[in-house]
Each structure stands twice: as C-alpha cells, then as structure tokens.
C-alpha atoms as a printed R data frame, in Angstrom:
    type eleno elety resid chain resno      x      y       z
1   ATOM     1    CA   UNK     A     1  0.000  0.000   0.000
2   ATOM     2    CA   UNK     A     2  1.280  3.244  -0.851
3   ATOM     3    CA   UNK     A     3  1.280  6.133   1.994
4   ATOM     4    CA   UNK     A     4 -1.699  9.200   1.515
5   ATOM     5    CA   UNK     A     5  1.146 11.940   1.379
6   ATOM     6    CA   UNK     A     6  3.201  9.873  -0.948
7   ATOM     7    CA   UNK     A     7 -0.024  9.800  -3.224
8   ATOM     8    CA   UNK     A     8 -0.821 13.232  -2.381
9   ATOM     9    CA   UNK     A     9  2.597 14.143  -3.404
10  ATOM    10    CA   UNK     A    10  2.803 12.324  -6.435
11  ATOM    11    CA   UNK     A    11 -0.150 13.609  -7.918
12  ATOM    12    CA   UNK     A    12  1.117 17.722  -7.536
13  ATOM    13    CA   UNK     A    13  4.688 16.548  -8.711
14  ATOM    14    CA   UNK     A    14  2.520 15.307 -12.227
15  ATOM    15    CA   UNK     A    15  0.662 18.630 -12.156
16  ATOM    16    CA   UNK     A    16  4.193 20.525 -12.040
17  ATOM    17    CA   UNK     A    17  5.668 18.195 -14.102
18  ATOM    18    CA   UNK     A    18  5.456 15.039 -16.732
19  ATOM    19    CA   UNK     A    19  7.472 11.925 -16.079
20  ATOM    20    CA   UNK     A    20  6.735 11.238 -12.281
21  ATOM    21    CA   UNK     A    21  5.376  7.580 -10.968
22  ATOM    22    CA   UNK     A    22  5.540  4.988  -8.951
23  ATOM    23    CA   UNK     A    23  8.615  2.377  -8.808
24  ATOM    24    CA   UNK     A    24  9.009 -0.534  -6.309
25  ATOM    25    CA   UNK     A    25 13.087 -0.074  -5.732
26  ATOM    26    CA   UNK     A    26 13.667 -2.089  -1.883
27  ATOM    27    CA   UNK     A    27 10.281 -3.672  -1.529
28  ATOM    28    CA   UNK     A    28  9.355  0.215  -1.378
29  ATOM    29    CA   UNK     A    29  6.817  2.125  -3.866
30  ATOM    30    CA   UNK     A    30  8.787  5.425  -4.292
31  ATOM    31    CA   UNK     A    31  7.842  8.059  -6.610
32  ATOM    32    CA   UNK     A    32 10.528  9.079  -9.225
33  ATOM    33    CA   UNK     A    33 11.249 10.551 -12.452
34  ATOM    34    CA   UNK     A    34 13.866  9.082 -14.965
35  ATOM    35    CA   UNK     A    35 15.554 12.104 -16.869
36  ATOM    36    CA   UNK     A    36 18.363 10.681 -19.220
37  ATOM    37    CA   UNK     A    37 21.000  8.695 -17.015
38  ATOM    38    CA   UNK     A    38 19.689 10.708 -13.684
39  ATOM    39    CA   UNK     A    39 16.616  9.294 -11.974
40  ATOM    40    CA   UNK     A    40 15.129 10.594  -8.479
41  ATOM    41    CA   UNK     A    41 13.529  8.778  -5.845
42  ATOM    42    CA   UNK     A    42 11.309 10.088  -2.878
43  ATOM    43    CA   UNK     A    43 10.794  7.768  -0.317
44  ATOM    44    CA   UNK     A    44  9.191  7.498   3.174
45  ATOM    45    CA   UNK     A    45  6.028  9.173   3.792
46  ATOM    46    CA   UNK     A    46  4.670  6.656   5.886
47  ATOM    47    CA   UNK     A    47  4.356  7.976   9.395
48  ATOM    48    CA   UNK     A    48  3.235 10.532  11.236
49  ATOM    49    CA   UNK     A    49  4.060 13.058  10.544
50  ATOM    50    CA   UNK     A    50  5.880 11.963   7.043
51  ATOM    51    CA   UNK     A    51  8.993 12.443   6.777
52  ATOM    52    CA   UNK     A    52 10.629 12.178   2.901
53  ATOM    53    CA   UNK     A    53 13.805 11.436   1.638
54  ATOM    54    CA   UNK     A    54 14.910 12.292  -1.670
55  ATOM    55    CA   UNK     A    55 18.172 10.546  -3.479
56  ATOM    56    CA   UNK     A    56 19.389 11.505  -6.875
57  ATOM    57    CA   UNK     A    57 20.897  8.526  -8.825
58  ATOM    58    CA   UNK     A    58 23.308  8.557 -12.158
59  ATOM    59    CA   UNK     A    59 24.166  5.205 -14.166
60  ATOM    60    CA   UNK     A    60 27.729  5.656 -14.718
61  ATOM    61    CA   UNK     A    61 27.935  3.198 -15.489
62  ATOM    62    CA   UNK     A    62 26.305  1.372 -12.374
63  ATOM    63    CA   UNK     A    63 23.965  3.206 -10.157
64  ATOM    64    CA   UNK     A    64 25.382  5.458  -7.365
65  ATOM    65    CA   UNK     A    65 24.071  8.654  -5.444
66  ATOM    66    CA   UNK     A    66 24.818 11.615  -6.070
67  ATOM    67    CA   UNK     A    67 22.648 14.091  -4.321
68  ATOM    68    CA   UNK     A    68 20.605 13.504  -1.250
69  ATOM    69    CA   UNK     A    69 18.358 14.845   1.108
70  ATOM    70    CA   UNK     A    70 17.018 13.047   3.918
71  ATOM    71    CA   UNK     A    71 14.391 13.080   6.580
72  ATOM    72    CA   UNK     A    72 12.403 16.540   4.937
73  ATOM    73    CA   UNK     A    73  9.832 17.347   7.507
74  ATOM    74    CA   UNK     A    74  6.650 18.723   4.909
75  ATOM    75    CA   UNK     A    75  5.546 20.949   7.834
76  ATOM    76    CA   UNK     A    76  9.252 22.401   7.530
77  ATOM    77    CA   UNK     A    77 10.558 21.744   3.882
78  ATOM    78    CA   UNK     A    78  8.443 21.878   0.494
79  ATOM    79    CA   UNK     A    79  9.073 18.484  -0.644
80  ATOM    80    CA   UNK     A    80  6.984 19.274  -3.864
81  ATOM    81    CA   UNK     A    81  8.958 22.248  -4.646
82  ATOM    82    CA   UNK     A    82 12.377 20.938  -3.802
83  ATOM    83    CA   UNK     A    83 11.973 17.978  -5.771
84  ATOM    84    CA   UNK     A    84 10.731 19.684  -8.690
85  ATOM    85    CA   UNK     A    85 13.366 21.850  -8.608
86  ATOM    86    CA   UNK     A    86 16.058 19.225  -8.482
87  ATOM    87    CA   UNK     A    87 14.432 17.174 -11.215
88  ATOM    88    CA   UNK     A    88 14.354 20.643 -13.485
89  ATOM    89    CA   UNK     A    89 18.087 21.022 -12.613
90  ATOM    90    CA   UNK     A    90 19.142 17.662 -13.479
91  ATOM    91    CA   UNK     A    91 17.236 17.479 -16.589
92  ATOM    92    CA   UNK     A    92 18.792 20.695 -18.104
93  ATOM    93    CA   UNK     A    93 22.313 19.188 -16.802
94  ATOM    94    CA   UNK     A    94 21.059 15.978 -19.138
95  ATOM    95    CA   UNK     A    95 20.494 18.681 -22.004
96  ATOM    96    CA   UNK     A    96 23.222 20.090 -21.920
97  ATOM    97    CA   UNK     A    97 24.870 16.878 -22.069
98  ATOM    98    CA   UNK     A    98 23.309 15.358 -25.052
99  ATOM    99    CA   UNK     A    99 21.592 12.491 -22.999
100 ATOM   100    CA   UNK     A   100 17.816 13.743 -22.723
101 ATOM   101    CA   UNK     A   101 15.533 15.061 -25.085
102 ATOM   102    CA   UNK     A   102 12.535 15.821 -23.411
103 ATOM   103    CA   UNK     A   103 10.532 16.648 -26.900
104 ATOM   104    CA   UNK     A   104 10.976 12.738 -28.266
105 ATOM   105    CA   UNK     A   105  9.767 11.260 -24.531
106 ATOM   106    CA   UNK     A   106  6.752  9.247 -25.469
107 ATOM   107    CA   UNK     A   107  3.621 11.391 -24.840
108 ATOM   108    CA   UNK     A   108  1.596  7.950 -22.812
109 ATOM   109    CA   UNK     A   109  4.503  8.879 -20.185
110 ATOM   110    CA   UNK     A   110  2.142 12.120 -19.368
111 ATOM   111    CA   UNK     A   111 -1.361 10.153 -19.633
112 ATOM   112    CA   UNK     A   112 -1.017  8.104 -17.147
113 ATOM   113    CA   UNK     A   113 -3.757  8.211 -14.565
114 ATOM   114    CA   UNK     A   114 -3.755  9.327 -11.390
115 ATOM   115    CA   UNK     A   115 -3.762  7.092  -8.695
116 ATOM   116    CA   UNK     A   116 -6.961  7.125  -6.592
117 ATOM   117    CA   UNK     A   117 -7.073  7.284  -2.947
C-alpha cells in the first residue's frame, strides 16, 4: 500500500511536471522521475508526521548517489517544490549533455492516470 502523502505528493509533482510515478526499488513504492542517465527517488512518507527522503541517482555506469536529502519534515521543507526543482536542474544538466531530449519522450509517459485514494 502506498502512503496518503506519498499519493498526495505524487499527484502535484505530475501537475508541475510530466514523467513522475511509482517504482518498487527495496520492496518500497517510491515516486521518481527518470531524466536521461539521472533518476530521483522520494521515499518514506509513511508515518506521522511523514517524513521524505529524496536521493538523486546517475548510471555511470552502475547506479550510485549523487545528491541527497534526507528526513524533509513537509511541515518544515516543500518536498513538492524541492523535488521539482532538483528534477528541473538535473534534466537541463542531461540537455546540456546530449543524454535527454525531453521533446521525443513518449507522450503515454504524461497520460497516465492518477492514482486514486
């Protein structure tokens, strides 16, 4: 079962943004967004009151962190915003390097639903 702020969360990220959903990575549903060779992951949510953490990954060629940001309080940190801002950061960094190109992503990415409560 996925946490009620994880949902809740998910479903502004999509409004902000295409290209966030839900992957199982650690027995875990985490939301993330896959931009080139970065992808990030929000996890947690599941207490009261949720606390996220938010990992930035690079295949270079294996999978390792690179940015991180643990234990955001949402009563203290906007975990919408900063996530949106890091994924917006690391996609330009993917322009710039010739690895994403946002205009050829497959539009379905955008239609998927949104996942009820």
């Amino acid at each position: 079962m996925i946490p009620r702020a994880k949902l809740l969360l998910l479903n502004r990220l999509r409004e902000r943004q295409p290209g966030w959903h839900i992957k199982s990575v650690d027995l875990e549903k985490c939301v993330c967004r896959i931009i080139g060779p970065y992808e990030v992951e929000i996890s947690g949510g599941g207490r009261t009151p949720p606390r996220f953490h938010i990992y930035v990954w690079k295949k270079d060629p294996v999978y390792r962190v690179i940015e991180r940001h643990t234990t955001l309080d949402p009563r203290k940190t906007d975990v919408e915003a900063l996530a949106a801002v890091i994924a917006e950061r690391y996609a330009q960094q993917a322009i710039a390097e010739g690895v994403y190109f946002p205009a050829l992503i497959d539009s379905s990415d955008e239609a998927e639903d949104e996942v009820p409560f």
